[in-house]
C-alpha positions as MATLAB code, in Angstrom:
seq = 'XXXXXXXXXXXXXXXXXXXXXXXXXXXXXXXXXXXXXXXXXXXXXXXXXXXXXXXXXXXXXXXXXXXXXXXXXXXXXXXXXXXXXXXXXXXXXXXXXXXXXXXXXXXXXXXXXXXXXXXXXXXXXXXXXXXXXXXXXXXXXXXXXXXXXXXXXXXXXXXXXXXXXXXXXXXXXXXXXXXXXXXXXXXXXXXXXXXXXXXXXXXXXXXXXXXXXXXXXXXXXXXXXXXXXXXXXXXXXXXXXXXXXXXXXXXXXXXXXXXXXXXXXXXXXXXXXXXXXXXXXXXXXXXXXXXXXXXXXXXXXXXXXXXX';
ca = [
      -2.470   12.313   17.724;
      -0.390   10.298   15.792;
      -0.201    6.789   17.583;
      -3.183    5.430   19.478;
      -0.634    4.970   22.388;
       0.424    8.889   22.414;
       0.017   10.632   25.267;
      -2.236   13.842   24.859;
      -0.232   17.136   23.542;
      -1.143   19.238   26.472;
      -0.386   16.103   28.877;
       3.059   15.749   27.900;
       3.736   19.349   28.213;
       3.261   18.994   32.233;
       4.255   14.441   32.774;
       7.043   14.585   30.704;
      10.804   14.909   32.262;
      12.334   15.817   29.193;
      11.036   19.428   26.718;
       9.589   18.475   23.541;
      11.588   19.168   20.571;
      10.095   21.175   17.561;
      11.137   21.017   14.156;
      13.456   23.793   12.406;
      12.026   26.135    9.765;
       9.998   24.363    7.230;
      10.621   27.065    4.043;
      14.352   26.854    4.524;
      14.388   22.911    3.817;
      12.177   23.036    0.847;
      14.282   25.624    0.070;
      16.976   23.314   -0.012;
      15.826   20.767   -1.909;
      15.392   23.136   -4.916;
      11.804   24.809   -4.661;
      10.886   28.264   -5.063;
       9.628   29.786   -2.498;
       9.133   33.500   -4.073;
       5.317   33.815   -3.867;
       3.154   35.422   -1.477;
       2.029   31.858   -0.040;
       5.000   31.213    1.097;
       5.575   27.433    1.319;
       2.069   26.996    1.235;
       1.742   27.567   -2.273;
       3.448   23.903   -2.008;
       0.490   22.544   -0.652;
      -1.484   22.882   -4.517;
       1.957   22.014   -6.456;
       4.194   20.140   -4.716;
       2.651   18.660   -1.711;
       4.863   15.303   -1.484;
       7.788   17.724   -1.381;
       5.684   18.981    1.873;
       6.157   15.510    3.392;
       9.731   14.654    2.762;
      10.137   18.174    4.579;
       8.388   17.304    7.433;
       9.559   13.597    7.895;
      13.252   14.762    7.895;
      12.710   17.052   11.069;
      10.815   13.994   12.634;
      13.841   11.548   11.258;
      16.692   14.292   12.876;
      14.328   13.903   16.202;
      11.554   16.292   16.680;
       8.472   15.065   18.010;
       6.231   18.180   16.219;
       5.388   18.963   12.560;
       4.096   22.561   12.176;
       2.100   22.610    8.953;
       2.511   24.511    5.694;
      -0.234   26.857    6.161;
       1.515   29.800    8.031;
       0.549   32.036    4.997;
      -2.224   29.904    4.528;
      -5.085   32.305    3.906;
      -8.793   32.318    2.479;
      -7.727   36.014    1.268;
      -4.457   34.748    0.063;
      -5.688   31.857   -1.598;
      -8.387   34.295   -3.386;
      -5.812   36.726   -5.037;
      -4.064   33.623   -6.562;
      -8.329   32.649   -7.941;
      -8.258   30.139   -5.606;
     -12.127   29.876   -4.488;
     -13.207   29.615   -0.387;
     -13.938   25.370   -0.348;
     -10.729   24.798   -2.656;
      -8.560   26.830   -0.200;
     -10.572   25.404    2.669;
      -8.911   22.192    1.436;
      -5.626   23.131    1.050;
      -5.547   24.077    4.704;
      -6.760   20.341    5.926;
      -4.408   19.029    3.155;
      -1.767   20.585    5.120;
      -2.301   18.834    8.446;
      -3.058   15.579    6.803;
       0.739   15.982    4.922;
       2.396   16.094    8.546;
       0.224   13.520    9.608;
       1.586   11.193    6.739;
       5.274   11.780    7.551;
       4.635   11.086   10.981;
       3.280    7.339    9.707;
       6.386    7.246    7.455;
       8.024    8.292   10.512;
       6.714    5.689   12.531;
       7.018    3.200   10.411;
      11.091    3.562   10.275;
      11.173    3.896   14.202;
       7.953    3.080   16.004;
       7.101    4.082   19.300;
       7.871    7.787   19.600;
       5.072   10.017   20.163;
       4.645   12.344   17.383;
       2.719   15.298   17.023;
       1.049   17.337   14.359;
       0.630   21.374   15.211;
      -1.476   23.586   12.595;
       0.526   26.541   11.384;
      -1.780   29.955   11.682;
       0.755   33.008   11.208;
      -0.557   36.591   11.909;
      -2.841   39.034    9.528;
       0.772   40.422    7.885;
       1.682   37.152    7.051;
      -0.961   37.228    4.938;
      -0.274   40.758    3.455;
       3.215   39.026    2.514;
       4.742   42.206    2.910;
       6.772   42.142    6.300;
       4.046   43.549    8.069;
       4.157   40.742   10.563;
       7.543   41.773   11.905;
       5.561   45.113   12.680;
       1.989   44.817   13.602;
      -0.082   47.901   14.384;
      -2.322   47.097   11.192;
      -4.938   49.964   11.714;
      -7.281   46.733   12.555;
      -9.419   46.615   15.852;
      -9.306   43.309   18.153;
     -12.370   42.404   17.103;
     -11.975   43.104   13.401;
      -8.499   40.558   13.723;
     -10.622   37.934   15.660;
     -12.748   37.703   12.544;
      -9.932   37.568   10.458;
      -8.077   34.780   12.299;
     -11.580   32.336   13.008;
     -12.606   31.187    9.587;
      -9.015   29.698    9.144;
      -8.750   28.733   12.884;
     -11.917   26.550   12.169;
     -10.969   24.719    9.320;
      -7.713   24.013   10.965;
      -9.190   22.965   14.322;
     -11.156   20.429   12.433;
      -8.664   18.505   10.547;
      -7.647   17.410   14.034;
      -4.208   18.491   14.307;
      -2.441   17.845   18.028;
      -2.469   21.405   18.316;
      -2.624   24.788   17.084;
       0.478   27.302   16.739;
      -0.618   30.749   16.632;
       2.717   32.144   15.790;
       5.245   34.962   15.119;
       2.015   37.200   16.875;
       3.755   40.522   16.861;
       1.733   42.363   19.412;
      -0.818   42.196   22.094;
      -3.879   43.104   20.017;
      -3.182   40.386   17.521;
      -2.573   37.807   20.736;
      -6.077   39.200   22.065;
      -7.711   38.369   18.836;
      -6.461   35.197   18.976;
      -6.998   34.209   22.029;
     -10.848   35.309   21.997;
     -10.301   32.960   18.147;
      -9.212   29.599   19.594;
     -11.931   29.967   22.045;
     -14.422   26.593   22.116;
     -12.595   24.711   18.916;
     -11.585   21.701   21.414;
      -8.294   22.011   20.012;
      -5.468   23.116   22.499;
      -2.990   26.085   21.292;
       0.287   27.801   21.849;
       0.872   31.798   21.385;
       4.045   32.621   20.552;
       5.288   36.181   19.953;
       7.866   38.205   17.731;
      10.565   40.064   19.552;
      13.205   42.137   19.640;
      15.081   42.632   22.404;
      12.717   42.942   26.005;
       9.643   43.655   23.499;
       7.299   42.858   20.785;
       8.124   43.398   17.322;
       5.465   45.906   17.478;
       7.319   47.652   20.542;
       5.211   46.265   23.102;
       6.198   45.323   26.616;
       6.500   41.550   27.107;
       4.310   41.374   30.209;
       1.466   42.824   28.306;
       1.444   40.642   25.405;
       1.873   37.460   27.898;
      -0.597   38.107   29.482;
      -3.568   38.349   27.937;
      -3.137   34.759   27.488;
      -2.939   34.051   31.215;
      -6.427   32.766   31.761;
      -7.105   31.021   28.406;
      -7.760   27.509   29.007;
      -6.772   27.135   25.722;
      -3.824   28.262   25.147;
      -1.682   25.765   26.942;
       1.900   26.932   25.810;
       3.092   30.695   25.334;
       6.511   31.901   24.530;
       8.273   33.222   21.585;
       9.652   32.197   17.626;
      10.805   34.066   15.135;
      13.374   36.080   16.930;
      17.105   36.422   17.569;
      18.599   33.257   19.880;
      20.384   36.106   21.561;
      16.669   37.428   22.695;
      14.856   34.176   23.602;
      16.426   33.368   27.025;
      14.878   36.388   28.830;
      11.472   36.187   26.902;
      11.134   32.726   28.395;
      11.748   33.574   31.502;
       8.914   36.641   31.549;
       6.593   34.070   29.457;
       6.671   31.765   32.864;
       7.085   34.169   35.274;
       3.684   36.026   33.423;
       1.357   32.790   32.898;
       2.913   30.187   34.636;
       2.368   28.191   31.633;
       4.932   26.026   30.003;
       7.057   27.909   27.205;
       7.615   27.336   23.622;
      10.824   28.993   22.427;
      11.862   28.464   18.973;
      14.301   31.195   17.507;
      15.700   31.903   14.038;
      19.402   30.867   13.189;
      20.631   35.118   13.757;
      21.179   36.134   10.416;
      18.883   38.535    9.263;
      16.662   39.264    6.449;
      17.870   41.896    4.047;
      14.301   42.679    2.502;
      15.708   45.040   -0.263;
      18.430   42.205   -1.588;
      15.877   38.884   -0.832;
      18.832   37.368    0.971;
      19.893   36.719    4.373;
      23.194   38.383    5.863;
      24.742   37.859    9.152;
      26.131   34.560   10.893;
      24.086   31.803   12.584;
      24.413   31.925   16.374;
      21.809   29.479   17.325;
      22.954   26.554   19.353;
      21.711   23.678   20.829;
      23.979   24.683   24.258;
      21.545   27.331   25.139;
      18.851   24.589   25.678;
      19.440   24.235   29.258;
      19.121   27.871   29.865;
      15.985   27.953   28.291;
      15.027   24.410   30.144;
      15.548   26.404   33.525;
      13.727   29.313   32.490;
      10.650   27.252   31.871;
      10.558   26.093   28.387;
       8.439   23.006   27.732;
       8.829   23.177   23.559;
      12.441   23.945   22.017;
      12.832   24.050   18.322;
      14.121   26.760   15.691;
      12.197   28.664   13.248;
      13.673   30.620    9.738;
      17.169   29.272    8.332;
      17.176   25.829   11.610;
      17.675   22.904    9.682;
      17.266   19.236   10.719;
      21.175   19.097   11.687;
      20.928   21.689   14.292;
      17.082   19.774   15.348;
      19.156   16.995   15.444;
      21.724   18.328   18.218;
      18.928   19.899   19.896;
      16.945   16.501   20.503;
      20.080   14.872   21.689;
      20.856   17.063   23.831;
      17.527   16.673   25.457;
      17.797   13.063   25.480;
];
């Protein structure tokens, strides 16, 4: 954790009155500071070029008032990194190098305005991430459980031991992938949330909600499941079958609600997240509120006040 005084991650989940706030989505702020983002890493290809830009990112979600970082390395991939010639120990590097940039905007962070507790969480999206073809908004890759498990626990490993607070295994857009990583995360000594893709009252891959909960029922270490990625207009009831499911605290962090027009590389649509629907989600169970794709640090901001 960040300060010696910091109460554990999974702790504060369960002690703490108040939800802790997440940041917004990290490509849409480097986006708007002027980097490129059109590259099959992602942001992550940041990490190797531009990793101070990496940091200012992070340290103005924690300035607008979220407590959690989620690292550059949602695309992060050994199998990415190897199509761009980037070799398994240099890549290996890139991934730690993106837990220890969050780490050094939460000192920056701390420095301006000590005494918050401030977290790190490792970014690990799903296999389609890595095919960086929209695949991860529709699962069902022709992969077995156990085939995904050994994609997901190189990269889980290298993760786990650049000691971030915890791990987000996110957008997850069916119940196979959440098995795989579930069985993944096991015995790392790192605690994780699982947070799903969805559409309406299912997965992205058309799965039932219940199903794809629950498979992380009995994981000791998973100590957060819920949902990202999605519509705001969709969270609300996915939180409330998240709890209902696991009876674990939720993590709900939705996109703005315009959508991605794949064919024209833009987004289309209006925003309709909003920091008012907090205190449904609060009710419903939700221990972690942030946004994902197209939140920026102004709607973070109204978010953390208006958990106090």
């Amino acid at each position: 954790m960040t300060s010696a005084a910091a109460p554990a991650f999974a702790d504060t989940l369960t002690s703490s009155a108040s939800p802790v706030v997440l940041d917004g989505g990290l490509s849409n702020q480097l986006e708007s500071a002027g980097h490129d983002l059109a590259d099959g890493l992602w942001s992550a290809r940041l990490l190797a070029d531009r990793p101070e830009a990496i940091v200012a990112a992070h340290l103005a979600y924690y300035e607008a008032g979220a407590s959690v970082a989620t690292t550059a390395t949602y695309q992060a991939t050994f199998e990415g990194f190897a199509r761009r010639g980037t070799g398994h120990d240099r890549a290996a590097g890139l991934l730690t190098l993106g837990v220890e940039l969050a780490r050094e905007a939460a000192r920056r962070a701390e420095a301006k305005a000590p005494g918050r507790p401030l977290w790190v969480a490792a970014s690990a999206g799903p296999y389609g991430a890595m095919l960086a073809d929209g695949s991860e908004y529709r699962g069902r890759y022709g992969l077995t459980v156990a085939e995904l498990e050994r994609f997901h626990r190189p990269r889980l490993e290298v993760l786990a031991a650049a000691r971030p607070d915890v791990l987000a295994l996110e957008t997850v857009p069916d119940a196979d992938e959440g098995r795989a990583l579930v069985r993944a995360v096991r015995g790392l000594g790192v605690p994780a949330w699982l947070s799903y893709g969805v559409v309406g009252d299912r997965t992205r891959a058309g799965g039932p909600l219940e199903e794809a909960f629950a498979v992380a029922a009995a994981s000791e270490e998973i100590v957060a499941v819920g949902v990202n990625c999605c519509a705001p207009e969709d969270a609300g009831r996915a939180v409330a079958v998240a709890a209902r499911v696991t009876g674990k605290p939720v993590v709900v962090y939705p996109n703005s609600g315009e959508e991605w027009d794949a064919e024209a590389r833009a987004w289309r649509g209006r925003a309709t997240f909003s920091a008012e629907a907090v205190s449904g989600w609060r009710r419903a169970g939700a221990r972690l509120i942030g946004g994902c794709c197209r939140v920026g640090p102004d709607a973070i901001a109204e978010l953390a006040a208006r958990t106090g």
